[in-house]
C-alpha positions in Angstrom: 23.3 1.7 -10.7 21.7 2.1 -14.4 18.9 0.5 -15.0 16.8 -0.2 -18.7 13.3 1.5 -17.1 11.8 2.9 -20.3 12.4 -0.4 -23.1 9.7 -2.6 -21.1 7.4 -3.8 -23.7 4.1 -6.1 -23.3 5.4 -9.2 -25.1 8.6 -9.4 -22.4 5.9 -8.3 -19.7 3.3 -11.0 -20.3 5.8 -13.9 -20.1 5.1 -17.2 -21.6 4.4 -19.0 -18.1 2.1 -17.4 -16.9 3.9 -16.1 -13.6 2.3 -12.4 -14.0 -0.6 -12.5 -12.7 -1.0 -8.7 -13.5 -0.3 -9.3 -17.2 -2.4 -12.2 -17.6 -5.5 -11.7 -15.7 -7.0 -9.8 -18.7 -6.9 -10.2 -22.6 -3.5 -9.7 -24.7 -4.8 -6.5 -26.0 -5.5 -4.8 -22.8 -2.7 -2.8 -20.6 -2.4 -4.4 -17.4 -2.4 -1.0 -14.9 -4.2 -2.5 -11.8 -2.9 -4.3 -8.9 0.0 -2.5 -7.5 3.4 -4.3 -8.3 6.0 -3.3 -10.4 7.0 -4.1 -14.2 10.4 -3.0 -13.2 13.4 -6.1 -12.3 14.2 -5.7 -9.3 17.6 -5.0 -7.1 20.3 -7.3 -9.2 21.3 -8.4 -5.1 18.0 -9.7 -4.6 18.0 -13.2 -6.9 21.5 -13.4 -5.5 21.4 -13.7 -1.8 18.1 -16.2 -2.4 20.7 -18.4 -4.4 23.1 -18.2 -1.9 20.9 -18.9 0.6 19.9 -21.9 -1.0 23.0 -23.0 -0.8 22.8 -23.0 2.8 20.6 -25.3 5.2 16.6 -25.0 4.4 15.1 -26.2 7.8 12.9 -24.4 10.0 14.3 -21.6 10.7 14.0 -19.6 14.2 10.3 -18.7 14.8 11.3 -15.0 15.4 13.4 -14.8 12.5 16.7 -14.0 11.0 18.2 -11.4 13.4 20.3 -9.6 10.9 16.7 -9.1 9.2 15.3 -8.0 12.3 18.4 -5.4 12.6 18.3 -4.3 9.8 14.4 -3.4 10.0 15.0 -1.9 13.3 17.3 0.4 11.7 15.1 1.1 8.8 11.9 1.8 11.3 14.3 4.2 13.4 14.7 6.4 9.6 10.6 6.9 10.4 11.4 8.0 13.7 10.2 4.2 15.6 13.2 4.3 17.8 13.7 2.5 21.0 13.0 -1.0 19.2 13.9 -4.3 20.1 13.6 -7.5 18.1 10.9 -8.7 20.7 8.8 -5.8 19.1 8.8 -7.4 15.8 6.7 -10.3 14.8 7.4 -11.3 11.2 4.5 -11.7 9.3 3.7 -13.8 6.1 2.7 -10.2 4.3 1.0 -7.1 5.4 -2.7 -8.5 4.0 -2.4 -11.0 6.9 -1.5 -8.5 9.6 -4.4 -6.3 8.4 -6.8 -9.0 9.5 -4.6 -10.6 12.6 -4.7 -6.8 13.7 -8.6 -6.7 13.2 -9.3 -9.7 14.9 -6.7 -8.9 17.8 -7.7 -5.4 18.9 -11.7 -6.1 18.4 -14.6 -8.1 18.7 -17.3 -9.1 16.3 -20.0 -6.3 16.7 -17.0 -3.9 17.4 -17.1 -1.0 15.6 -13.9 0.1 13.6 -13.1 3.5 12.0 -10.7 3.9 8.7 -10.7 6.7 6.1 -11.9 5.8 2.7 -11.6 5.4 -0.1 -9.2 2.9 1.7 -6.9 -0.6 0.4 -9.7 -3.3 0.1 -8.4 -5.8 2.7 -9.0 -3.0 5.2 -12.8 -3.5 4.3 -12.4 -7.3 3.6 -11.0 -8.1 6.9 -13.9 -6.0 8.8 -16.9 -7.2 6.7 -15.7 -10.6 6.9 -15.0 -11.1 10.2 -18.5 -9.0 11.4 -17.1 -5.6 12.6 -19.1 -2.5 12.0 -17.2 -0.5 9.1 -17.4 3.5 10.2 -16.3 5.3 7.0 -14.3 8.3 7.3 -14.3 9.8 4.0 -11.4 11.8 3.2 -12.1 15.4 1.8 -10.7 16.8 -1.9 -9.8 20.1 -2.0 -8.2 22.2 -4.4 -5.0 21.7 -2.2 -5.3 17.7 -1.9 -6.9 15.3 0.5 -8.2 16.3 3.9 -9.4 14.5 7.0 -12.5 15.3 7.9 -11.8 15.7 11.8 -15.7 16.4 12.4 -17.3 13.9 10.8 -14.4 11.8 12.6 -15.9 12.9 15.8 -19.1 12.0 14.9 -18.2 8.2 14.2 -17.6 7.8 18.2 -19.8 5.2 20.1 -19.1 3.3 23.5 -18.5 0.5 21.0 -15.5 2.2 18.9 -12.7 -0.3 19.3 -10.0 0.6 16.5 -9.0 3.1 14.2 -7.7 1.5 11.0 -5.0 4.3 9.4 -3.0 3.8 5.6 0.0 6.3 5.4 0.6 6.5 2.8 -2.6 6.3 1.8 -3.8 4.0 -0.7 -5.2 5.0 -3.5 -5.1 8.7 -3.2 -1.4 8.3 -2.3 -1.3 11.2 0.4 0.7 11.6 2.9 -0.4 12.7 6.1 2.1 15.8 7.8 2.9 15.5 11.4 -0.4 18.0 12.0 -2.6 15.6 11.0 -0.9 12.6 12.6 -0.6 14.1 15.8 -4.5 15.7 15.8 -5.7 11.3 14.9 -3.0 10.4 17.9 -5.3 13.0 20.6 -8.5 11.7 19.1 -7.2 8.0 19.6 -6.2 8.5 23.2 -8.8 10.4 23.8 -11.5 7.5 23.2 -9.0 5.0 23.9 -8.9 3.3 20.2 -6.5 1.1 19.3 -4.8 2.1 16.3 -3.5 0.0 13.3 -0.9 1.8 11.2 -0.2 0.4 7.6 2.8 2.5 6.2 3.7 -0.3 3.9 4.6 3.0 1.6 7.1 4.7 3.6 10.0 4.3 1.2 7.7 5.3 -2.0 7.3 9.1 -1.1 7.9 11.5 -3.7 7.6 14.8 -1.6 8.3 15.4 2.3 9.1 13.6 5.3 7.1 9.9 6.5 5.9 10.2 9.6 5.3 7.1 11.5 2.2 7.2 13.8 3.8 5.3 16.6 6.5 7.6 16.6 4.6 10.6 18.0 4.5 9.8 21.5 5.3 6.9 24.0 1.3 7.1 24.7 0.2 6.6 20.8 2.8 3.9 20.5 1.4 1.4 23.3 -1.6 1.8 21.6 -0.5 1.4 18.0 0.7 -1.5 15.7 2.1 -0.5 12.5 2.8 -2.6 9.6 5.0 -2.8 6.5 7.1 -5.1 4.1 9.3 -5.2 0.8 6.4 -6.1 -1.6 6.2 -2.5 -2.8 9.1 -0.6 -1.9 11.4 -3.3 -3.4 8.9 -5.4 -6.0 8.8 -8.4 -3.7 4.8 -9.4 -3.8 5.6 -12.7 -4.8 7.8 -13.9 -2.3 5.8 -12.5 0.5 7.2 -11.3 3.5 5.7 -8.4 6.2 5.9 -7.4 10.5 3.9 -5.9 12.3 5.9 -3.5 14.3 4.9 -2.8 18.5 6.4 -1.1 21.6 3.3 -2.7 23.2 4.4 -6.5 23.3 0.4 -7.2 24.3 -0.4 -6.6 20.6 1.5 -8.6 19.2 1.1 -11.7 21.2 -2.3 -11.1 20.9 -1.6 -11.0 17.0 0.4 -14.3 17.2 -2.2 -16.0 18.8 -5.0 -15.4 16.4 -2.9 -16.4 13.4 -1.4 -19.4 15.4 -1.9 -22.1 12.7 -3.1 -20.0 10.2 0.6 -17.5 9.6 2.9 -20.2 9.5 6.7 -19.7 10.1 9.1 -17.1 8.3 9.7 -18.2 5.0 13.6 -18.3 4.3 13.9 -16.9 1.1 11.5 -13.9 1.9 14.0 -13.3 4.4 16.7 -13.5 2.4 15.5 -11.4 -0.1 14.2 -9.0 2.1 17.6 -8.4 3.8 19.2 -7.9 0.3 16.9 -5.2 -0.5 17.7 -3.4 3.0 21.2 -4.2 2.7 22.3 -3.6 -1.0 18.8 -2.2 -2.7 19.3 1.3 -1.6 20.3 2.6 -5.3 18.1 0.8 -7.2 15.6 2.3 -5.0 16.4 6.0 -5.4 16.5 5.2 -9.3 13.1 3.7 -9.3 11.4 6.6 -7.1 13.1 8.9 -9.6 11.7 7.3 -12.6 8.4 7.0 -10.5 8.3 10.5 -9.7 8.8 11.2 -14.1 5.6 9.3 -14.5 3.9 10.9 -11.3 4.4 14.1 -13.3 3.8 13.0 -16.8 0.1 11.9 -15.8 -0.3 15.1 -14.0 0.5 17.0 -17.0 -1.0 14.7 -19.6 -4.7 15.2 -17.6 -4.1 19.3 -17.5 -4.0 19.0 -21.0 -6.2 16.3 -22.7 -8.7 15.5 -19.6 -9.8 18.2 -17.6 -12.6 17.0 -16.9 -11.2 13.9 -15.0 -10.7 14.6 -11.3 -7.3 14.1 -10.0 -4.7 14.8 -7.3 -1.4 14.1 -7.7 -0.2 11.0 -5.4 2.6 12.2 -2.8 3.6 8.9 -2.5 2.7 5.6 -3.4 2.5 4.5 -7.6 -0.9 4.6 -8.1 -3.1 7.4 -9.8 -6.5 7.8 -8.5 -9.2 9.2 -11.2 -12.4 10.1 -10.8 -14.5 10.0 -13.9 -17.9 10.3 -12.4 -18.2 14.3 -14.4 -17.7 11.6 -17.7 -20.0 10.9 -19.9 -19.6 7.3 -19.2 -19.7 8.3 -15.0 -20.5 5.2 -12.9 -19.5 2.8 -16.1 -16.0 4.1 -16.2 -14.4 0.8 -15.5 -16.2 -1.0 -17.8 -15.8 1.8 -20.6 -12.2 2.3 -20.0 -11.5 -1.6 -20.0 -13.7 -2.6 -23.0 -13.4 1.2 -25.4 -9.6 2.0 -24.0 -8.3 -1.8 -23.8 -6.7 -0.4 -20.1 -7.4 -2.8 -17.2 -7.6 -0.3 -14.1 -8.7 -1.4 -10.4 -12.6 -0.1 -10.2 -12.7 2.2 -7.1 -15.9 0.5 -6.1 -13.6 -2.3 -4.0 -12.1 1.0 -2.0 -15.0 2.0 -0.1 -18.9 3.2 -0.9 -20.0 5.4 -3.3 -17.0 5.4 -5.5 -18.4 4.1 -8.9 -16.5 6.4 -11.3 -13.6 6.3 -9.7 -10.2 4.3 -11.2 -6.9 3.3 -10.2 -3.5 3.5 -12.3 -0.4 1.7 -11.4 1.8 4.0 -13.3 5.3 1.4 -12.2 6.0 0.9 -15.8 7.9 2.2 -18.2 6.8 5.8 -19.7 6.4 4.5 -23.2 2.9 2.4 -21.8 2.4 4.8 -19.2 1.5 7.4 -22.0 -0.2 4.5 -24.1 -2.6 3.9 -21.5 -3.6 7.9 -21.3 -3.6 8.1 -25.0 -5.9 5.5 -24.8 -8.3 6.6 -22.0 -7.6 9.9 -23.8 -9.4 9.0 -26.4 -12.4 7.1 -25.1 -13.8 9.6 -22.8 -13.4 12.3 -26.2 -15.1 10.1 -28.0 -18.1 9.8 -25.3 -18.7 13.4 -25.3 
């Protein structure tokens, strides 16, 4: 498979309907680089099994799901290493934002305190402030060789009311991803205080460099304690249509998930399912090609901010799409998404929604086509030289 990556252009992009919310949420002169989907279309299978299965009886379908869905993700989970799955250890999920909180309100109490690294996705956050856990921030270290837990402070967090540890591998935004070391030394602190442990590796398939490794799939003791959760919104451009599971060999969990969204999660949607199972089944080409092409523009940014902004802080992602910048040496600093957006005419996602103490810091969705991926850093380019 072949497919037209580098002739996107913003008038085909912002289309006339207003479906994109990406490319219509700001004015027509800004680049759209914020929340994470993809500009790219997406596997040619996918529009076609949802047709097909239109064609086919639209009832209620089976509350557990399409099995050949559920196979297929078994299969696709064993490729992490979660082996030993059954469909009973699947409970399909509306998307992954919903399991984030069904987890939260599951495996805690209100008052409960709840540990995640940060900066961390926002609905991790959300889900906790909202529903009146104590947040315990972990913040993640930068060194010159990348992003570190910091296992002390993580030790320091502790309390007799530490309930859950809240983990996103790979993590968004920095897009690391954590080696086996680092998974395993989180699993003994886990057991060790007897947290519960919600995995989202809704990523897995997005890695540019090394192996995933899936928390659950460390040992049978980590696993009974650990719910991990994932979908086709990112690896296959499927936000729209929805569609996520959270993934247990303790079946506790996930009745205990169930129950809090009973009435609230609704049954699986058929043409999420659909769709999903294309992607699985025939998407595994246009896949490679899109992590390829992702991987070009992982590398680009990396060399474009050697060259022309050295003084912008930066890692280069492992996995994921998404550049993470910190602009705070700027002139600009903690104004950064303001400046960017209103001087640079780039709509980024303002770090402050990822965790405290992260004014200055930006997010790039860089799943475009190179042509606007080098606008947009010819653009920031260009503001931050003209503010010093």
């Amino acid at each position: 498979m072949t497919m037209q990556l580098d002739n996107l252009e913003p008038h085909t992009l912002r289309d006339p309907h207003g479906y994109s919310g990406k490319w219509h949420f700001f004015p027509q002169d800004v680049l759209p680089m914020w929340v994470a989907d993809m500009d790219f279309p997406i596997c040619p299978a996918i529009p076609k099994a949802i047709v097909e299965r239109l064609q086919e009886q639209v009832g209620y379908p089976p509350m557990q799901g399409d099995k050949q869905l559920l196979d297929l993700i078994i299969q696709q989970q064993g490729r992490h290493g979660l082996t030993n799955l059954a469909s009973e250890n699947l409970l399909l999920t509306t998307s992954v934002v919903p399991a984030i909180y069904a987890s939260v309100l599951a495996l805690s109490s209100p008052g409960d305190e709840v540990i995640t690294q940060v900066p961390v996705y926002h609905p991790f956050l959300y889900a906790l402030n909202e529903h009146h856990r104590v947040t315990r921030h972990n913040p993640l270290l930068r060194t010159p060789t990348g992003w570190e837990i910091d296992f002390d402070q993580l030790e320091s967090l502790v309390s007799p009311r530490t309930r859950l540890l809240m983990l996103c591998n790979p993590q968004n935004p920095t897009g690391r991803v954590f080696r086996r070391d680092e998974l395993e030394r989180l699993a003994e602190f886990a057991l060790r205080h007897r947290l519960w442990v919600m995995a989202d590796e809704l990523w897995a398939d997005l890695i540019f460099e090394g192996p995933h490794h899936s928390m659950a799939s460390l040992s049978p003791e980590i696993a009974q304690r650990t719910v991990t959760l994932t979908g086709p919104c990112k690896t296959y451009n499927l936000a729209g249509l929805g569609g996520g599971v959270a993934i247990s060999h303790n079946k506790q969990i996930l009745a205990a998930m169930a129950g809090v969204s009973r009435g609230i999660g609704g049954h699986p949607n058929v043409l999420s399912m659909a769709a999903w199972r294309a992607a699985l089944e025939y998407g595994q080409d246009w896949l490679q090609e899109v992590r390829v092409y992702l991987q070009s523009n992982r590398d680009f940014i990396t060399s474009f901010v050697e060259q022309h902004l050295p003084q912008v802080g930066y890692t280069p992602p492992q996995g994921t799409y998404l550049a993470w910048f910190d602009f705070s040496a700027a002139p600009f600093g903690r104004q950064a998404h303001q400046v960017i957006l209103e001087q640079a005419r780039v709509g980024l996602s303002d770090g402050r929604i990822f965790g405290p103490g992260l004014e200055g810091w930006l997010r790039l969705n860089f799943a475009t086509s190179r042509n606007l991926v080098q606008e947009a850093m010819e653009r920031i380019a260009r503001a931050v030289q003209a503010a010093d």
